[in-house]
C-alpha positions as CSV (number, residue, x, y, z in Angstrom):
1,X,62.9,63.4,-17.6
2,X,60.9,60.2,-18.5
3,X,62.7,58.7,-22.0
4,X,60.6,56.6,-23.9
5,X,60.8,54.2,-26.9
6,X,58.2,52.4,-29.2
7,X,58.1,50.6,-32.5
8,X,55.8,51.2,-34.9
9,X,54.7,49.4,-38.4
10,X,55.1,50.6,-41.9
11,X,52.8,49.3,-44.8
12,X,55.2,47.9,-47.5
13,X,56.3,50.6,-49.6
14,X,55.4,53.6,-47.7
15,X,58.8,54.0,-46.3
16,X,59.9,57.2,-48.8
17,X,56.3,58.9,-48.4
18,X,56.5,58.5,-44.6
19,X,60.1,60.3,-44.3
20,X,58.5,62.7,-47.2
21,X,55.5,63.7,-45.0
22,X,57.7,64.4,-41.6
23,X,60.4,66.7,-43.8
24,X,59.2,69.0,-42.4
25,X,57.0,67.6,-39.8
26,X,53.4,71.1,-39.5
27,X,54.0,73.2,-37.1
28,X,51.1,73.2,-35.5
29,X,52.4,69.6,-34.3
30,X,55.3,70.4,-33.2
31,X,54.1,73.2,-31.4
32,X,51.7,70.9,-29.4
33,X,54.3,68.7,-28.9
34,X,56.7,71.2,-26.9
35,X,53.7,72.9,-25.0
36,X,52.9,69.2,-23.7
37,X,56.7,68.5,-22.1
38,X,58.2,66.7,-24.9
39,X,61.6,67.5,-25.1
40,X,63.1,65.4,-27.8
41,X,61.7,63.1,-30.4
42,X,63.3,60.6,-32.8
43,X,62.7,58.3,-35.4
44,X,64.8,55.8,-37.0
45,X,63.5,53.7,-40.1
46,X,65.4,49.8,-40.1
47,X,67.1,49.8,-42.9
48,X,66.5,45.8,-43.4
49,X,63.2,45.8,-44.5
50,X,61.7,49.3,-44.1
51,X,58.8,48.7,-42.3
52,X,59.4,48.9,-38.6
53,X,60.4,52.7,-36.8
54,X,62.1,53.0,-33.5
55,X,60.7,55.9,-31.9
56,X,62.1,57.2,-28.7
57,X,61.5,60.8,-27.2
58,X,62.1,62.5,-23.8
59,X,59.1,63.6,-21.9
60,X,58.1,65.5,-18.9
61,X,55.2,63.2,-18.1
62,X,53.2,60.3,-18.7
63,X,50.2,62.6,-18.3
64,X,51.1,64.8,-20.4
65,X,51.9,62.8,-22.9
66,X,48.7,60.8,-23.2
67,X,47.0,64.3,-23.2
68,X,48.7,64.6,-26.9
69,X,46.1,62.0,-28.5
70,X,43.1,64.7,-27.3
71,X,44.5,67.4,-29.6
72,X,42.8,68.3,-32.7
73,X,46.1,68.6,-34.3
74,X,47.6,65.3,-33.3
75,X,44.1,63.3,-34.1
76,X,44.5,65.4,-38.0
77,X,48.5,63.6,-38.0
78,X,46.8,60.6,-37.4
79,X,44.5,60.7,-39.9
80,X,47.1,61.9,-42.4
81,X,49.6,59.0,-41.8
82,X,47.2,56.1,-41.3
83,X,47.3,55.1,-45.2
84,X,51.1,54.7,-44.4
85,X,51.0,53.0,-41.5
86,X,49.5,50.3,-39.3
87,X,47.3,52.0,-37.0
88,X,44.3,51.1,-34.5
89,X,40.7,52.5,-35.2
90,X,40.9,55.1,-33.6
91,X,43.6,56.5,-36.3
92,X,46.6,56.1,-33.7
93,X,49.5,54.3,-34.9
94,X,50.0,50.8,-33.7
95,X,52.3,51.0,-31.1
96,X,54.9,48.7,-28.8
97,X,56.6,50.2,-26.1
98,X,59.9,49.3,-25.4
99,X,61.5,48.8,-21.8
100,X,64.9,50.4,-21.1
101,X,66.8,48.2,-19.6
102,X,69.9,50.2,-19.4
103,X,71.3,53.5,-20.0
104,X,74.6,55.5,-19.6
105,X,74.7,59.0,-19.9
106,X,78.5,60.1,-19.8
107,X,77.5,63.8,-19.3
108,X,75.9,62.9,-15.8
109,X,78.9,60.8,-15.3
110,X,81.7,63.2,-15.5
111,X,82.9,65.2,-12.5
């Protein structure tokens, strides 16, 4: 399992409409999103100013991951959210990945 974790931008104010619009996040997304290995997904709004998510998710693979993006469903999400967030031109959210530098998982860890 490949965990991952990225920041992304809000536009001032958009905070409320962004947690709005993924209460409940389509179906048709989440759907693509299990078929193409991910296993979890989270997002976390900072409090302090309400414009930056953490996003981190658990993945079966880098490839097919990036092959997300190519869905028709996931370039529609895009579109949708791009008047709430900062995004690139291709509609995809503006993105900074993170680098785990540790992690501890007790369950592993017990005998």
């Amino acid at each position: 399992m490949i965990r991952k974790a990225f920041l992304m931008t809000l536009k001032p104010g958009a905070a409320a409409e962004y947690e709005k619009r993924h209460n409940p996040i389509w179906p048709e997304l989440q759907a693509v999103l299990k078929s193409h290995g991910v296993k979890t997904y989270s997002i976390f709004l900072d409090g302090s100013d309400e414009l930056k998510l953490f996003a981190y998710a658990e993945i079966e693979s880098e490839e097919l991951w990036q092959r997300i993006a190519d869905t028709d469903v996931c370039r529609r999400w895009w579109a949708y959210m791009k008047d709430l967030m900062l995004t690139n031109p291709d509609d995809s959210p503006v993105v900074a990945d993170l680098k785990e530098v540790f992690h501890l998982n007790a369950a592993s860890s017990q005998r």
